[in-house]
N, C-alpha and C positions, 0 to 999 in steps of 0.2 A: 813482305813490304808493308802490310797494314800494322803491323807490331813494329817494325822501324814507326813510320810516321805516326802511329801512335804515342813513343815514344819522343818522336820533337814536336808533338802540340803538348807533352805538360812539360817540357822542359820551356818551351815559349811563355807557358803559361805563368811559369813560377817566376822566369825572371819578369815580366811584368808585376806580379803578384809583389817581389822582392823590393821594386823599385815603389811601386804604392805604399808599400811598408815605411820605407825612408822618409817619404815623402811628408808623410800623414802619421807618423809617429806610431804608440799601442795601440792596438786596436780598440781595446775597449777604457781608453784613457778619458779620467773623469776631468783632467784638466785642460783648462784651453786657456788664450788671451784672452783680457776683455776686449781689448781693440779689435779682437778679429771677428768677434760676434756682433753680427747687428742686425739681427731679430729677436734677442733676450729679453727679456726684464733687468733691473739693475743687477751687476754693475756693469751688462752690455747697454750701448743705449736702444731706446724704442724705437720703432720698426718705421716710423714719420720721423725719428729724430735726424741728427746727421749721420751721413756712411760714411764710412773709410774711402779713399780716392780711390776713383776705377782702376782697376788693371788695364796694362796695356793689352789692346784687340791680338788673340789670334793671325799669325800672317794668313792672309787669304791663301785658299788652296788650290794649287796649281798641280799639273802630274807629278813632276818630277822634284817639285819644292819638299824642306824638308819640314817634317812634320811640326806642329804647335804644340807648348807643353799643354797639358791636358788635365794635372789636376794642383789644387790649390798649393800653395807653401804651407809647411807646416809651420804651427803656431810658434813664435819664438818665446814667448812668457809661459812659465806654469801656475801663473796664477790664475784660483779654481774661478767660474763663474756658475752663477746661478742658471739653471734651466729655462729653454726658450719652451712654454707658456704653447700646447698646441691644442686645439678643437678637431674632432672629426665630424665632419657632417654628414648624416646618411651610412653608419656605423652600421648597420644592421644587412648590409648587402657583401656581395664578395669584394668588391673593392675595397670597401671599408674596411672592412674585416682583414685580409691581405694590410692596410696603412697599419693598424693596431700592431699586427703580428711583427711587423718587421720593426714597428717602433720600442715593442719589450725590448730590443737589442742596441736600441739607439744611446749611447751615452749621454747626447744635449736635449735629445727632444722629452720634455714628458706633458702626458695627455692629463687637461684640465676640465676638458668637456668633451661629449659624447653625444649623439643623438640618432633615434632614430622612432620615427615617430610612431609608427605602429609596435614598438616595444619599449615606450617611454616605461618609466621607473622599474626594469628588471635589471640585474647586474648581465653585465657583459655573460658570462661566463655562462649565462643559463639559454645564451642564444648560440652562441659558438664555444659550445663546451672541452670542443680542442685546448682552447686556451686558458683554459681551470689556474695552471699554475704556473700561467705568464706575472710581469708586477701586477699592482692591483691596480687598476682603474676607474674614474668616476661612474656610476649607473646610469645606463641611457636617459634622454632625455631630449622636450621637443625643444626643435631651435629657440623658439621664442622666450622660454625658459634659461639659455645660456646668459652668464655671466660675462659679459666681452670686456672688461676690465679686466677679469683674466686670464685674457689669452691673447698669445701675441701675436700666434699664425694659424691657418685653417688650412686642410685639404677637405674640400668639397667633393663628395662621392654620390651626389644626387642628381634622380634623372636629368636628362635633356629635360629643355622644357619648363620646369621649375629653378632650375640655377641660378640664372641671369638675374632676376629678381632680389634671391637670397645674397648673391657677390654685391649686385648695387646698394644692398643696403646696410649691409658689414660697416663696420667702424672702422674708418681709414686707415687710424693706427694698427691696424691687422692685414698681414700679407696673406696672399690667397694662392694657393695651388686649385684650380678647379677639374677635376677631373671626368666632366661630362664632356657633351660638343658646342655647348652655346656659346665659346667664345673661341671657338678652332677655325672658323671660317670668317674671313675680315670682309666677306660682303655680304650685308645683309639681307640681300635680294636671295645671294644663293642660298643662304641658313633656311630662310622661309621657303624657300621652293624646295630643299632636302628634308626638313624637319618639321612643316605643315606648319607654320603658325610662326609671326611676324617677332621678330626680335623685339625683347621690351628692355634692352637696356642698350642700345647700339651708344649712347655716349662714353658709356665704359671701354668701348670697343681699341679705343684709341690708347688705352693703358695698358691693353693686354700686351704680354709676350708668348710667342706661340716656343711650348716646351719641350721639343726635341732637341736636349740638351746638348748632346756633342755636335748640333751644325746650329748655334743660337746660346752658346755660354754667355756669350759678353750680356745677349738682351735681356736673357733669366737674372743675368747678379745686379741690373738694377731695376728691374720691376715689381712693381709693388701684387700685380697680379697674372699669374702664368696661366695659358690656356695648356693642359695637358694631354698630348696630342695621344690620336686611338691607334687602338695595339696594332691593326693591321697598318695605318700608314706608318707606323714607327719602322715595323717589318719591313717595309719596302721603301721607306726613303733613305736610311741609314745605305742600303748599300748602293741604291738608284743618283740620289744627289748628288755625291761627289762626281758621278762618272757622267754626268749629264752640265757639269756644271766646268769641267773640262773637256767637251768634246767629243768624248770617248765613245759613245754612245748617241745613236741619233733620237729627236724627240718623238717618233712616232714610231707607228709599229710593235708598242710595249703592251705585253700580255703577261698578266698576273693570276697566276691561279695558286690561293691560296685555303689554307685549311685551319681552323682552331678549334680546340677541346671544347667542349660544355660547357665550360665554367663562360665563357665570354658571351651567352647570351644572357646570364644573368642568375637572378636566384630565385626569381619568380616563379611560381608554379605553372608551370605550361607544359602542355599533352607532349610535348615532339620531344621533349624533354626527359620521359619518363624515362628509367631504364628499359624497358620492354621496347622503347620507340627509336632507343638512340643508338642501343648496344649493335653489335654487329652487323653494323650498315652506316655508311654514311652518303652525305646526300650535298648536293650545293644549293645555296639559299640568297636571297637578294641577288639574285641574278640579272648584271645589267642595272641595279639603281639601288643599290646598299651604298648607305649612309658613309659610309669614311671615302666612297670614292670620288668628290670633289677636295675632299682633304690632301688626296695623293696626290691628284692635281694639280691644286694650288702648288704643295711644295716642288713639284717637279717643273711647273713651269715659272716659278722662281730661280731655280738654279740652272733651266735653258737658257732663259732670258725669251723664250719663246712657250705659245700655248701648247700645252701638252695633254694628248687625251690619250686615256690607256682604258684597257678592256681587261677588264678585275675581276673574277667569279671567285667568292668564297665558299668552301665547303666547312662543315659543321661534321665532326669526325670524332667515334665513341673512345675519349681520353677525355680528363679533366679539364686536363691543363697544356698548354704549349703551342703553339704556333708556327707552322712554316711558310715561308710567301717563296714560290718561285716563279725569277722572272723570267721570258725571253725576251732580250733584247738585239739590235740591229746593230753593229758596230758602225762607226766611222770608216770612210776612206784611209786603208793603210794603218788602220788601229788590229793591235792582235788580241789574243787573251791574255795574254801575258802584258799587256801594256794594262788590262785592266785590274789585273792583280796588282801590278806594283803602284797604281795607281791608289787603289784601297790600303793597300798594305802599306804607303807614305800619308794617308790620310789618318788612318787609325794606329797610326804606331806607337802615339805616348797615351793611346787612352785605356782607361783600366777596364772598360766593359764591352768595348767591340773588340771582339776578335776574328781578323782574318787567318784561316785557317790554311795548314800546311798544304802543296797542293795536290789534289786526290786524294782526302780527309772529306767524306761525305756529311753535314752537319746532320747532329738529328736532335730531336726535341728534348729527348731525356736528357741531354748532357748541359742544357741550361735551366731544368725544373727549376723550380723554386729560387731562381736568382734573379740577377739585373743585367745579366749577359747577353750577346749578341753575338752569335756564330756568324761568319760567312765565307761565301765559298763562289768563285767562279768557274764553271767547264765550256770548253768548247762544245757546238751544236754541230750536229754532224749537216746542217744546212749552211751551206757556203756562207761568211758574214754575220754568223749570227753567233750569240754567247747564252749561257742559261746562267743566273745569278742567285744562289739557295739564302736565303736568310731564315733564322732561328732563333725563338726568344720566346721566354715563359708570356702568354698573354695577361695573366694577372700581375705579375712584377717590372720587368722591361717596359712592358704595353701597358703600365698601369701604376701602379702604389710603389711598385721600385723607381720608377721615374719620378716621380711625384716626389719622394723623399731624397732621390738627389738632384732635383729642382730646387726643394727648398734647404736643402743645404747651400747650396750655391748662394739663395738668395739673404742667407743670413752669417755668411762670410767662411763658410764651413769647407774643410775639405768634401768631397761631392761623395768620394766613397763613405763619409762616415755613416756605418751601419748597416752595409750594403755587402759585406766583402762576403755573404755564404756562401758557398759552395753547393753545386748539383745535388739532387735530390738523386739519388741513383743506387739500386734500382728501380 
C-alpha cells in the first residue's frame, strides 16, 4: 500500500507541476511582457510608477467552494525586458545567502548590490564558497555605500531590531521584502513586549502587507512593502487557517509542537550550536514565549474571527534544514477528518506549492529540502474529537528566501513560481 500511495503523490504531483508549466510558460524563459512587469527598470515601468489594474480577489474560501486560481497568467508578449535591479541586505547570513542561491536561477531578478557589513569589500564567494560558480555578483558591501538608483527591489535579511530603521529609510521607489519580525506584528505594544525594545518606525506599519503568500496574494501584489512572515508560523498557518476560518476546528485547545534543523537559529557563533552540542540530541527551546508565537496568533485569530491562544514548544533537532509543526487540534460539532481533508484539499488545489498529501502519506522533511513546498497531511487522534495536522517545509526556503522570492514576484507582476520550481534535495 505505501508503494501504491507512493505512487499517487507523484502522479498528483506532476500533473500540478504540468499545469504550472502551461501556465507560466519555459522555465527558464528570458522573455516576458513589458506590461506584466512592474518592478523593472525600463522598459517595465518603476516600482512608484503606475501598475497594471488589480486582478480580481480570490473567491473567499469556504469548505466546500471551489478552489481560486493560484498562479499568475502567463505573459502574452515575447517581447524581452530588461532585468528588475535587486539589493540583498544582510548577504552574509543564511538567509541571505539562501535569497542569492535561488536567485542564480531566477531569469528577471539580477543582483546589483550586496551587503554585509562585517564582510564589506570580499567577493561573495570567499564567504559562501558553495557558490564559487553561481553568476557573478557585486562584492559585499555596507548599506550605506549602496547605490539605490540602482536598484529597484530589496529583500531585507537583517536582524530584528535593526530593520525598521533601514525599510523607513529606503527610497520609496524601491519595493521591500523584509525578512526579520519588525513588521510581522501590527501592534506595536506587542512587538515591544516580544522583541524588547519600542518600534521605531510604527508609521511604516500601515504599508506593510503580512507575506504568507497563498492566504494574502491580492495584499502582496499591491504593496510596496511585505512583512515576511517566520518559518514556524508559516508551518502552522498554511494548514491551521483555512480550517479555522471555516469552522472546522475550534479556536482553543490547539497544541503545537514543533521542530527545526540548525540552520533557523542562525549563523552566529553560539555554544549549543556546536557540533558536539547539537549532534545526537535534541532539546526544546523558548518554551512558553518564543518569539513567532504571537505571530501564530495573530493569524489564527484572524481567520476565527475570534482570540486564539495556542501552546507552541519548539524543539531544535541535529539536521540542517527542514521543519515540521504538528498540530492537535479539537474538531467542530459533527466535523469529521475527512471533512478536514477535503477542506484543505479544496483550498489548496490550484496552488503550486502546498500540497495536500494522499491520505496515509506520512510527510517528512527530506521530501521538501531545499524547496518552496509545503506538505500536509491530516490523521485522526485516537482521542474522541480531536485531529493531529503534520505540516512540512524547508525552514530556510518556504519559511524564508523562497517566500520572499515569490513574494516579490507577485509584487512585480511575475508569475510567483518564477524560479522556485526545484525539486527535493533527496537524499
Amino acid at each position: 500500500w505505501q508503494t501504491l500511495a507512493n505512487v499517487a503523490l507523484t502522479i498528483a504531483t506532476y500533473k500540478k507541476l504540468s499545469s504550472i508549466v502551461r501556465a507560466s510558460g519555459p522555465l527558464r524563459s528570458k522573455t516576458m511582457s513589458a506590461q506584466t512587469l512592474t518592478c523593472g527598470v525600463r522598459p517595465a515601468p518603476p516600482c512608484n510608477g503606475r501598475r497594471q489594474a488589480p486582478r480580481a480577489s480570490p473567491r473567499a474560501f469556504r469548505c466546500h467552494a471551489a478552489a481560486a486560481p493560484a498562479v499568475s497568467p502567463a505573459p502574452s508578449s515575447s517581447k524581452a525586458t530588461e532585468q528588475v535591479r535587486v539589493a540583498v541586505l544582510g548577504a552574509s547570513g543564511y538567509t541571505g545567502e539562501e535569497v542569492v542561491r535561488l536567485l542564480s536561477q531566477h531569469p528577471h531578478f539580477t543582483i546589483t548590490a550586496m551587503t554585509g557589513n562585517r564582510e564589506a569589500g570580499k567577493e561573495f564567494s570567499e564567504v559562501f564558497p558553495h557558490l564559487r560558480t553561481a553568476p557573478a555578483v557585486p562584492r559585499l558591501t555596507k548599506i550605506e555605500d549602496v547605490a539605490w538608483e540602482g536598484v529597484d527591489a530589496a529583500f531585507c535579511c537583517l536582524p530584528h531590531g535593526t530593520t525598521q530603521e533601514v525599510v523607513a529609510g529606503l527610497p520609496r521607489h524601491v519595493k521591500v521584502v523584509d525578512l526579520s519580525a519588525d513588521f510581522r506584528l501590527r501592534d506595536p505594544a506587542l512587538y515591544a513586549e516580544w522583541y524588547g525594545g519600542e518600534h521605531r518606525a510604527v508609521a511604516l506599519q500601515g504599508e506593510v502587507a503580512y507575506g504568507l503568500t497563498e492566504l494574502h496574494r491580492e495584499a502582496v501584489r499591491s504593496a510596496r512593502v511585505v512583512a515576511n512572515p517566520g518559518c514556524y508560523p508559516t508551518s502552522v498557518q498554511l494548514p491551521l487557517v483555512p480550517l479555522l476560518a471555516a469552522g472546522l476546528i475550534l479556536p482553543r485547545d490547539i497544541i503545537i509542537d514543533a521542530k527545526s534543523g540548525v540552520s533557523g537559529a542562525g549563523r552566529s557563533a553560539k555554544v549549543n550550536l556546536l557540533y558536539t552540542e547539537a549532534t545526537e540530541g535534541m532539546n526544546a527551546y523558548g518554551v512558553g514565549k518564543h518569539r513567532h508565537m504571537p505571530e501564530i496568533e495573530q493569524g489564527l485569530t484572524d481567520a476565527a474571527g475570534e482570540q486564539v491562544t495556542v501552546s507552541f514548544t519548539p524543539h531544535l533537532i541535529p539536521m540542517t534544514r527542514g521543519m515540521e509543526s504538528d498540530c492537535y487540534v479539537r474538531l467542530a460539532d459533527g466535523v469529521s477528518v475527512e471533512d478536514l481533508r477535503a477542506a484543505l484539499e479544496t483550498k489548496y488545489a490550484n496552488e503550486p506549492f502546498v500540497h495536500v498529501l494522499p491520505a496515509g502519506i506520512v510527510p517528512q522533511t527530506h521530501h521538501v529540502r531545499g524547496t518552496n513546498y509545503n506538505h500536509i497531511q491530516v490523521f485522526k487522534d485516537r482521542q474522541s474529537g480531536r485531529a493531529i495536522v503534520i505540516s512540512v517545509i524547508d525552514n530556510l526556503v518556504k519559511g524564508a528566501s523562497g517566500q520572499a522570492i515569490q513574494n516579490l514576484n507577485i509584487m512585480c507582476g511575475m508569475p510567483e513560481t518564477t524560479g522556485l520550481l526545484q525539486q527535493a534535495l533527496f537524499p
